[in-house]
C-alpha positions as CSV (number, residue, x, y, z in Angstrom):
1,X,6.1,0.3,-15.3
2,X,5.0,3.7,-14.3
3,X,1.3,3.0,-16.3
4,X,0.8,-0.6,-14.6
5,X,-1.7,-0.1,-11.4
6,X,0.3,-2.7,-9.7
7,X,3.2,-0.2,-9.5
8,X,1.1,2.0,-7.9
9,X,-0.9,0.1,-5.4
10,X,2.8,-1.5,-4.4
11,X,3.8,2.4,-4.0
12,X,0.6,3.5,-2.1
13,X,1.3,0.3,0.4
14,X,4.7,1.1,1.0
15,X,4.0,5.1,2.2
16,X,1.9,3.8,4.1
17,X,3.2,1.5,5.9
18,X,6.7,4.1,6.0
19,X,3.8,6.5,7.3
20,X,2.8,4.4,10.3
21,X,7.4,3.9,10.7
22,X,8.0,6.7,11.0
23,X,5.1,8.3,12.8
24,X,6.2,5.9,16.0
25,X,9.8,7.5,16.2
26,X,11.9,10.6,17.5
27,X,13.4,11.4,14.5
28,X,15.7,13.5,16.2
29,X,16.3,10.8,18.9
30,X,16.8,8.6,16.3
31,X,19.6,10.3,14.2
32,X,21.6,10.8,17.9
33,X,21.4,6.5,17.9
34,X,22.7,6.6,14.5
35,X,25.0,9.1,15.1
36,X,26.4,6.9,18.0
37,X,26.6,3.4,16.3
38,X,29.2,1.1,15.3
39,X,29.3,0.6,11.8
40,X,32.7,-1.2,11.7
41,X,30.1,-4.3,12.6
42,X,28.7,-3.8,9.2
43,X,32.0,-5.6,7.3
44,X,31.3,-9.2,9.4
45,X,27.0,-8.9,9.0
46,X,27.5,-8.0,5.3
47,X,30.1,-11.0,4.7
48,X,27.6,-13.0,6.6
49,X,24.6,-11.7,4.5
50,X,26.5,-13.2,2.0
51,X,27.1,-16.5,3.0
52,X,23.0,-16.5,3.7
53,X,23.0,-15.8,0.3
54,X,25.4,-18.7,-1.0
55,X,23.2,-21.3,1.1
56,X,20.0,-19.6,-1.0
57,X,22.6,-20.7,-3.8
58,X,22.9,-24.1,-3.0
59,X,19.3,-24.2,-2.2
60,X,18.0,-23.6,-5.6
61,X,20.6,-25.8,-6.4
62,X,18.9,-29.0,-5.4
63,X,15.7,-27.3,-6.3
64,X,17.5,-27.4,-10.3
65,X,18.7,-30.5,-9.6
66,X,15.7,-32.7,-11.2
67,X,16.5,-30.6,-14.5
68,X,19.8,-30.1,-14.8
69,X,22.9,-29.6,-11.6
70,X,24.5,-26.9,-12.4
71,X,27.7,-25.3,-10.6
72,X,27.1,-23.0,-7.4
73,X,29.6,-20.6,-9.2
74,X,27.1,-20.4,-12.5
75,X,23.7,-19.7,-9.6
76,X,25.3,-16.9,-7.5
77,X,25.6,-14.5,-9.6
78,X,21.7,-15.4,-11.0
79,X,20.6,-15.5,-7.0
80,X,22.2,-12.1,-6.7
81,X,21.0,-10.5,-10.0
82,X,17.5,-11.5,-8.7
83,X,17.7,-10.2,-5.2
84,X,19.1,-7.0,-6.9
85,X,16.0,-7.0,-9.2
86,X,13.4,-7.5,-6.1
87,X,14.4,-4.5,-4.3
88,X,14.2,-2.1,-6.9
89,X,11.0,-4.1,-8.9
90,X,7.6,-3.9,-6.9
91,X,5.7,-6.7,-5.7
92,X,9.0,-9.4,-6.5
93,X,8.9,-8.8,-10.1
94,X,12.4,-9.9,-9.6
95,X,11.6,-13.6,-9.3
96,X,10.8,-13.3,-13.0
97,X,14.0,-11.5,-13.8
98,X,15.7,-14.2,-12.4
99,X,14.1,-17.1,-13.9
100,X,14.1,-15.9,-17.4
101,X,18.0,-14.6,-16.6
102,X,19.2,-18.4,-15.5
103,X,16.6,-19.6,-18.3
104,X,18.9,-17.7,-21.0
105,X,22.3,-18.4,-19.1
106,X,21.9,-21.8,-19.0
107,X,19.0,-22.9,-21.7
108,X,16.5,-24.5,-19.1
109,X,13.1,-23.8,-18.8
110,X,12.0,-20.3,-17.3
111,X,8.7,-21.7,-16.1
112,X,10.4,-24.8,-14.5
113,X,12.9,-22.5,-13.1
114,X,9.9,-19.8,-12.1
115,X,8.1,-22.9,-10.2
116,X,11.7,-23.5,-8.1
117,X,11.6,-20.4,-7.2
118,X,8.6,-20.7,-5.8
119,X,9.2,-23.9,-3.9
120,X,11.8,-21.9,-2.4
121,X,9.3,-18.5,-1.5
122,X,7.1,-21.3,0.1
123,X,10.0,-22.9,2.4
124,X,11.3,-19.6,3.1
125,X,7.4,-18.9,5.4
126,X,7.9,-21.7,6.7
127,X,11.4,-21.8,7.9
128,X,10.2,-18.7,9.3
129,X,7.0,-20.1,11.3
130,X,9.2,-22.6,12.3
131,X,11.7,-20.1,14.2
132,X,8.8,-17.8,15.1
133,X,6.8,-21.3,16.9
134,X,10.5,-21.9,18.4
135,X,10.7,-18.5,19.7
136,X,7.2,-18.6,21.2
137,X,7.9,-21.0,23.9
138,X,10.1,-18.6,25.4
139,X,8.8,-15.1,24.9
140,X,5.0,-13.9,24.5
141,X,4.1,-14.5,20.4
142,X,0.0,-13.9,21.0
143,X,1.1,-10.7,23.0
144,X,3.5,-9.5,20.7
145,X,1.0,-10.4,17.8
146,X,-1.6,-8.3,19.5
147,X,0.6,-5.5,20.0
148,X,1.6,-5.5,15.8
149,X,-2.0,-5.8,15.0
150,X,-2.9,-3.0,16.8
151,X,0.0,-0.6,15.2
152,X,-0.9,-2.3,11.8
153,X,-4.8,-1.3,12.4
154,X,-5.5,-5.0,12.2
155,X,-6.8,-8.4,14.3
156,X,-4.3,-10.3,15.6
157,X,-6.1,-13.2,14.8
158,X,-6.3,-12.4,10.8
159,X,-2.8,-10.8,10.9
160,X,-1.4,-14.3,12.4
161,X,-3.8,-16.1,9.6
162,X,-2.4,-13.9,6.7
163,X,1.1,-14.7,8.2
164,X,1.0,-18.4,8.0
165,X,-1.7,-19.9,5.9
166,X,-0.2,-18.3,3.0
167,X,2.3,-20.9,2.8
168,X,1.2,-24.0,4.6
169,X,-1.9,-23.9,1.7
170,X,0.8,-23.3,-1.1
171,X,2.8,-26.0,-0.1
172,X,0.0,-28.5,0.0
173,X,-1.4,-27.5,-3.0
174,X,2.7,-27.8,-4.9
175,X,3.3,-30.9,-3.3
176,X,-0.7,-32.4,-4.6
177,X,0.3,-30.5,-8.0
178,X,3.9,-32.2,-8.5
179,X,2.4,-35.8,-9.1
180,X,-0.1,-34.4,-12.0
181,X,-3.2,-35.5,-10.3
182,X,-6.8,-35.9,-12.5
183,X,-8.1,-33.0,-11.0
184,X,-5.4,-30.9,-11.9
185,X,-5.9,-31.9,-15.8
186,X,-9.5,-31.3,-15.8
187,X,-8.9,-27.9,-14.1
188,X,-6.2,-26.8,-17.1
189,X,-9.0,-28.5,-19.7
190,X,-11.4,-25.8,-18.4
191,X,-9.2,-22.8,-18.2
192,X,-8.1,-23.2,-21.3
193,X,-11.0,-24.1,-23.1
194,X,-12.3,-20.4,-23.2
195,X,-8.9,-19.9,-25.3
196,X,-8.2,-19.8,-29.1
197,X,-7.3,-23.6,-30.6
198,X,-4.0,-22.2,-31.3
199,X,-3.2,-20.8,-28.1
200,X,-4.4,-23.8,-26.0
201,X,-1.5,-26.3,-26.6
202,X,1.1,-23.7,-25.5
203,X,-0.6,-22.6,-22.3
204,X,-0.8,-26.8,-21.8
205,X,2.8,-26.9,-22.2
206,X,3.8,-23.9,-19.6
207,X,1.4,-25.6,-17.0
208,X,3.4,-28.5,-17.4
209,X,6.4,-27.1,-17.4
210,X,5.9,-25.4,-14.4
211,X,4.9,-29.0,-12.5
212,X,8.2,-30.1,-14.2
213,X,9.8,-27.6,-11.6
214,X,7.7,-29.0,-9.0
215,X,9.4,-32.6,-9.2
216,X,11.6,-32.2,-6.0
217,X,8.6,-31.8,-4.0
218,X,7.5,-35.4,-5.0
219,X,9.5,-37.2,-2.2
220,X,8.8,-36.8,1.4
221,X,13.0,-37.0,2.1
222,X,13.6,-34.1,-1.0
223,X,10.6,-32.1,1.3
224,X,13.3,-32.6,4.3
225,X,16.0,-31.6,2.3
226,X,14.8,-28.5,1.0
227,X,13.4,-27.5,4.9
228,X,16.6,-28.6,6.2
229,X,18.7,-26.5,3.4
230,X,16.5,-23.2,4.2
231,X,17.5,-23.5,7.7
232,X,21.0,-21.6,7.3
233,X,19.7,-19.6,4.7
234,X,17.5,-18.0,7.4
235,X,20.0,-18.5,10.4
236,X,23.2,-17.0,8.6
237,X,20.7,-13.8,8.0
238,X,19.5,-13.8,11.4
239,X,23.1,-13.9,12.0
240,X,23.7,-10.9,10.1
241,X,21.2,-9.1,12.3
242,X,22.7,-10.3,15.5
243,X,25.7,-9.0,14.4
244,X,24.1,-5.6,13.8
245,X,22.1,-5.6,17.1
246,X,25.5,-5.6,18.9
247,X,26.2,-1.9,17.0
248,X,23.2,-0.3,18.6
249,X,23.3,-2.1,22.2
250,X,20.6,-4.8,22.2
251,X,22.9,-6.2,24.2
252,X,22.5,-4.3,26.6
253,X,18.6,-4.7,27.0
254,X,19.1,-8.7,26.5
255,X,20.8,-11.4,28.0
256,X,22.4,-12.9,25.0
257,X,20.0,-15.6,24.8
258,X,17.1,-13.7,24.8
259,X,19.2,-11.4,22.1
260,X,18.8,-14.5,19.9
261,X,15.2,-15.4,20.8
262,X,14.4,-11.6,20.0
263,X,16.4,-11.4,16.6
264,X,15.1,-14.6,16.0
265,X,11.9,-13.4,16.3
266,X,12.7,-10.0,14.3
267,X,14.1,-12.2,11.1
268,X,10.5,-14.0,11.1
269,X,7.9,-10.9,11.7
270,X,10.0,-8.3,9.4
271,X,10.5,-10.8,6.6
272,X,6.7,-12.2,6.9
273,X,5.7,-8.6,6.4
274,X,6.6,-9.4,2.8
275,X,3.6,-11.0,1.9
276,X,2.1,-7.9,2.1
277,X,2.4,-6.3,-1.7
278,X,4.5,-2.7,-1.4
279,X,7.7,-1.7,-3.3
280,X,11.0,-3.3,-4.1
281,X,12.8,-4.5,-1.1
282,X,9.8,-4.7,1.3
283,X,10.5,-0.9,2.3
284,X,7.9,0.4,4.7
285,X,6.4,-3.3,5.3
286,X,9.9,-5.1,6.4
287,X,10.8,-1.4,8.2
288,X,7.4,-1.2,10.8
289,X,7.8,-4.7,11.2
290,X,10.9,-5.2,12.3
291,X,10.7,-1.9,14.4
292,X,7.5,-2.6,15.9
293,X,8.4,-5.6,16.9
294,X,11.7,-5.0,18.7
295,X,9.5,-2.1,20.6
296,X,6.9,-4.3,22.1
297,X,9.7,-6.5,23.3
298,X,11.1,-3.8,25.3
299,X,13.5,-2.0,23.3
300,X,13.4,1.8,23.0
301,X,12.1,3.6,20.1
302,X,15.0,5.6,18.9
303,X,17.0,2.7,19.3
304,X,14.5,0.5,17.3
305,X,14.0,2.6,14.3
306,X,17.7,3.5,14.0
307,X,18.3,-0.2,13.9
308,X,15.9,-1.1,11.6
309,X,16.8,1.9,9.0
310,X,20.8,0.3,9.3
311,X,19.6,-3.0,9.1
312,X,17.2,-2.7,5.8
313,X,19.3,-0.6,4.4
314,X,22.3,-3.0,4.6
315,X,20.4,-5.8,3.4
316,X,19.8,-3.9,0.2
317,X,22.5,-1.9,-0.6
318,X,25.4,-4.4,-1.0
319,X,23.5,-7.1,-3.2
320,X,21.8,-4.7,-5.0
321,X,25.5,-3.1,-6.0
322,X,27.1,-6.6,-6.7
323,X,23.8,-7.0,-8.9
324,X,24.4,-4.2,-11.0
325,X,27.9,-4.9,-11.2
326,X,27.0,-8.7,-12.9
327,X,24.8,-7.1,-15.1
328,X,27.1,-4.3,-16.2
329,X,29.9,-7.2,-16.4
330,X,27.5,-9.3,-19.4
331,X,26.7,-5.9,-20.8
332,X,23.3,-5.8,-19.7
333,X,20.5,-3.8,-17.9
334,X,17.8,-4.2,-15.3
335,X,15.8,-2.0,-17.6
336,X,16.4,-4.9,-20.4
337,X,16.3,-7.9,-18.7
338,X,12.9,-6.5,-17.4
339,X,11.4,-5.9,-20.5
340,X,12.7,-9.2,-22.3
341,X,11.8,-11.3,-19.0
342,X,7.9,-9.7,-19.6
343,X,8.1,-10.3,-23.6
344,X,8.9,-7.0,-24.7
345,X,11.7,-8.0,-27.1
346,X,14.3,-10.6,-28.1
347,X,15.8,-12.9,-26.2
348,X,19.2,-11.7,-24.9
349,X,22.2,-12.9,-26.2
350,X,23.7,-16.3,-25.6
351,X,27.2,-15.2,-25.8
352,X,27.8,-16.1,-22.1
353,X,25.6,-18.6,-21.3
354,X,26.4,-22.1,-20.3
355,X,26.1,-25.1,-21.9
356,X,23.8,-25.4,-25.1
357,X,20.9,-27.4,-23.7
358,X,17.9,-26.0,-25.4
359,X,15.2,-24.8,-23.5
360,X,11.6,-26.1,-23.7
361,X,10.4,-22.2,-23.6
362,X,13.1,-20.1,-24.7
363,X,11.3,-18.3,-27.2
């Protein structure tokens, strides 16, 4: 990990972008506001969290679906072991974790289960567009873009670009790849004819596999089902920061609808910022995003970056605990599933997976 350049370019983003966070607070201000909140809020946002979590569950369960339904029980703990894997992986190396972990639970196919996961990366952008266009016919988007691109050194015009075409293109080009078009053949013929006659019919197979996993995305009511389950995914964890908001007085800047409108608004930029490669658990991106935002809406800076600090930081910390703790409970490691999930070693063992359905690429 420490030898891969991607570790280190995801390192070097996030001090950066920590940097710029910390560079546009008081610290000492700050610490009074942290000093001064109410962390008894914490219990009903992280319970909440939670629940945003469970709907993520039953998300991926209809994602599955086309392979195999399997219980919401058997997916938490996976969903949770992979959000525990992104924010202490760089640049979502969890997402792997995860699908090789459900791949050896419950003998499907990793790449299938990789391309789901996917799917849902893609509808999570665009649930958040979709609250961030809602937002913008009541408060000043273009304004409050210009305002991040200047803090971020960059045009509002690309920044917006780099925030949304991201994910409109990728779901276009899933939804064209699910029904196995000509083009799509001819363009696996060529990639993998510069490859050894031995290695050609694999790489055919994972391809495949992987628009296996894009089967859901075939019909234009399963496209409205998955958009319509990522919806309380996204509002239980706005939610969650509502809740938190309340513990450092946004309430007493907004009214309580604009409290939503901003939070709103903070759930899309902060999570958004993700696209941007840095460290596990978006740390420096998610943290000037979120604080930079809620500034240029009006709220104070101490206020903002002691908000933002609580808020990250319970978004991590719990999951990442109950992670660990599923892990440790099948007598296993990040460290492990990390290496096995890249093909460092042996699969791990099936003692405690579900039922014996082999899996197309379990080797």
């Amino acid at each position: 990990m420490l030898k891969s350049p991607r570790f280190w370019l995801a390192t070097g983003v996030s001090l950066l972008f920590l940097g710029l966070f910390f560079s546009r607070i008081d610290m000492g201000e700050t610490w009074g506001k942290l000093s001064e909140a109410n962390y008894l809020l914490l219990i009903p946002a992280i319970l909440v969290y939670f629940g945003a979590v469970y709907f993520r569950s039953l998300r991926w369960q209809y994602l599955l679906s086309p392979m195999r339904v399997m219980p919401i029980g058997r997916l938490f703990p996976v969903v949770v072991v992979g959000y525990m894997a992104n924010n202490l992986l760089p640049i979502r190396l969890g997402e792997v974790v995860r699908a090789y972990y459900l791949g050896e639970r419950e003998r499907v196919s990793k790449t299938a289960a990789l391309a789901t996961i996917i799917v849902e990366r893609v509808f999570d952008g665009l649930t958040l567009l979709f609250f961030a266009a809602v937002v913008s016919l009541f408060l000043p988007l273009v304004g409050l873009l210009q305002g991040l691109g200047e803090k971020a050194g960059i045009p509002w015009v690309l920044l917006a670009l780099a925030m949304s075409m991201p994910f409109v293109l990728a779901i276009a080009f899933m939804v064209a790849a699910s029904f196995s078009p000509p083009w799509l053949e001819r363009l696996v013929e060529r990639v993998t004819a510069v490859l050894p006659s031995r290695v050609r019919p694999r790489v055919k197979g994972l391809v495949q596999m992987f628009v296996d996993g894009l089967d859901v995305l075939k019909s234009p009511r399963r496209l409205l089902v998955v958009f319509l389950l990522s919806l309380p995914v996204w509002l239980a964890e706005a939610l969650m920061y509502y809740i938190i908001g309340f513990s450092f007085g946004l309430n007493e800047t907004f009214s309580p609808a604009e409290m939503a409108g901003v939070i709103l608004l903070v759930t899309a930029t902060s999570n958004l910022a993700g696209i941007i490669p840095s460290s596990g658990g978006g740390i420096g991106t998610f943290d000037l995003a979120a604080a930079a935002t809620l500034t240029l809406l009006g709220v104070e800076g101490a206020v903002a970056g002691a908000y933002t600090i609580v808020l990250h930081v319970a978004l991590l910390l719990p999951v990442t605990l109950l992670g660990l703790v599923f892990l440790w409970v099948g007598n296993l490691s990040l460290a492990r599933l990390t290496r096995e999930s890249r093909g460092g070693s042996a699969p791990l063992s099936h003692a405690s997976a579900g039922p014996a359905v082999e899996a197309e690429d379990s080797q």
